[in-house]
C-alpha positions in Angstrom: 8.9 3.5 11.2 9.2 2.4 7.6 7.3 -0.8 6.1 7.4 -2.3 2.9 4.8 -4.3 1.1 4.8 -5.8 -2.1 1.6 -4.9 -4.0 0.5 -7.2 -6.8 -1.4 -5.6 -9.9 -0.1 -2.5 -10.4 0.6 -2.0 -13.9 0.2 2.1 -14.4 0.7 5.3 -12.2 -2.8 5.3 -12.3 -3.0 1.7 -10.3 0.4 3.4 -7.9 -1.9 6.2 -6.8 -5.1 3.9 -6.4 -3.2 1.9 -3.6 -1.4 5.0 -2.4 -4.6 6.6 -1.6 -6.0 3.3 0.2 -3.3 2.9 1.8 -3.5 6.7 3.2 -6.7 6.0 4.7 -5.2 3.9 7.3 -4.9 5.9 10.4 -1.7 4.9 11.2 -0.1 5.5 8.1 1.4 9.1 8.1 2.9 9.0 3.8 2.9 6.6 1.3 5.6 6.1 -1.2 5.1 3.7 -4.4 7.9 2.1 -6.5 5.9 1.2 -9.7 8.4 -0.4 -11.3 9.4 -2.8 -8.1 5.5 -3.2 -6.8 6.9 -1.8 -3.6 4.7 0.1 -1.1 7.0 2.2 1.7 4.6 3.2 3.9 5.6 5.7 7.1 3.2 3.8 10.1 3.2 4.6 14.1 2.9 0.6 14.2 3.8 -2.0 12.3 0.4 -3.0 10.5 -0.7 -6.5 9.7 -1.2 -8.1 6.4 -4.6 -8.2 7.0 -5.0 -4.8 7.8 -3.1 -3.9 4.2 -5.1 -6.3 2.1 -8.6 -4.9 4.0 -7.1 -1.6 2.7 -7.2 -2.9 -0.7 -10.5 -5.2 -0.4 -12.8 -3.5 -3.3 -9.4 -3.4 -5.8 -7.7 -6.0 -7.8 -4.3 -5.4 -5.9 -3.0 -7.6 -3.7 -0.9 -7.5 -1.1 2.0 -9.9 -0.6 
């Protein structure tokens, strides 16, 4: 199942692969794809996940998720 988040923050590829790789830690998160230039996160996930669980992915960044 795909889900979309909108990431706040990300202003480089450098930022896109900082939140890619947070958001891979997740364990039910099977790929991540950014869209830099729409702050879009398309994340591949057994389950749909919470906004919670998203934004605890990205606690010790400055991205945000919407």
């Amino acid at each position: 199942m795909k889900q979309e988040i909108t990431v706040t923050g990300m202003s480089c590829q450098g930022c896109a692969n900082s939140v890619k790789t947070n958001f891979e830690k997740i364990d039910e998160v099977k790929s991540v794809d950014i869209q830099l230039e729409k702050n879009l996160a398309v994340l591949d996930v057994e389950n749909e996940l919470s906004k919670e669980t998203l934004q605890t992915a990205l606690a010790d960044t400055n991205y945000e998720v919407v």
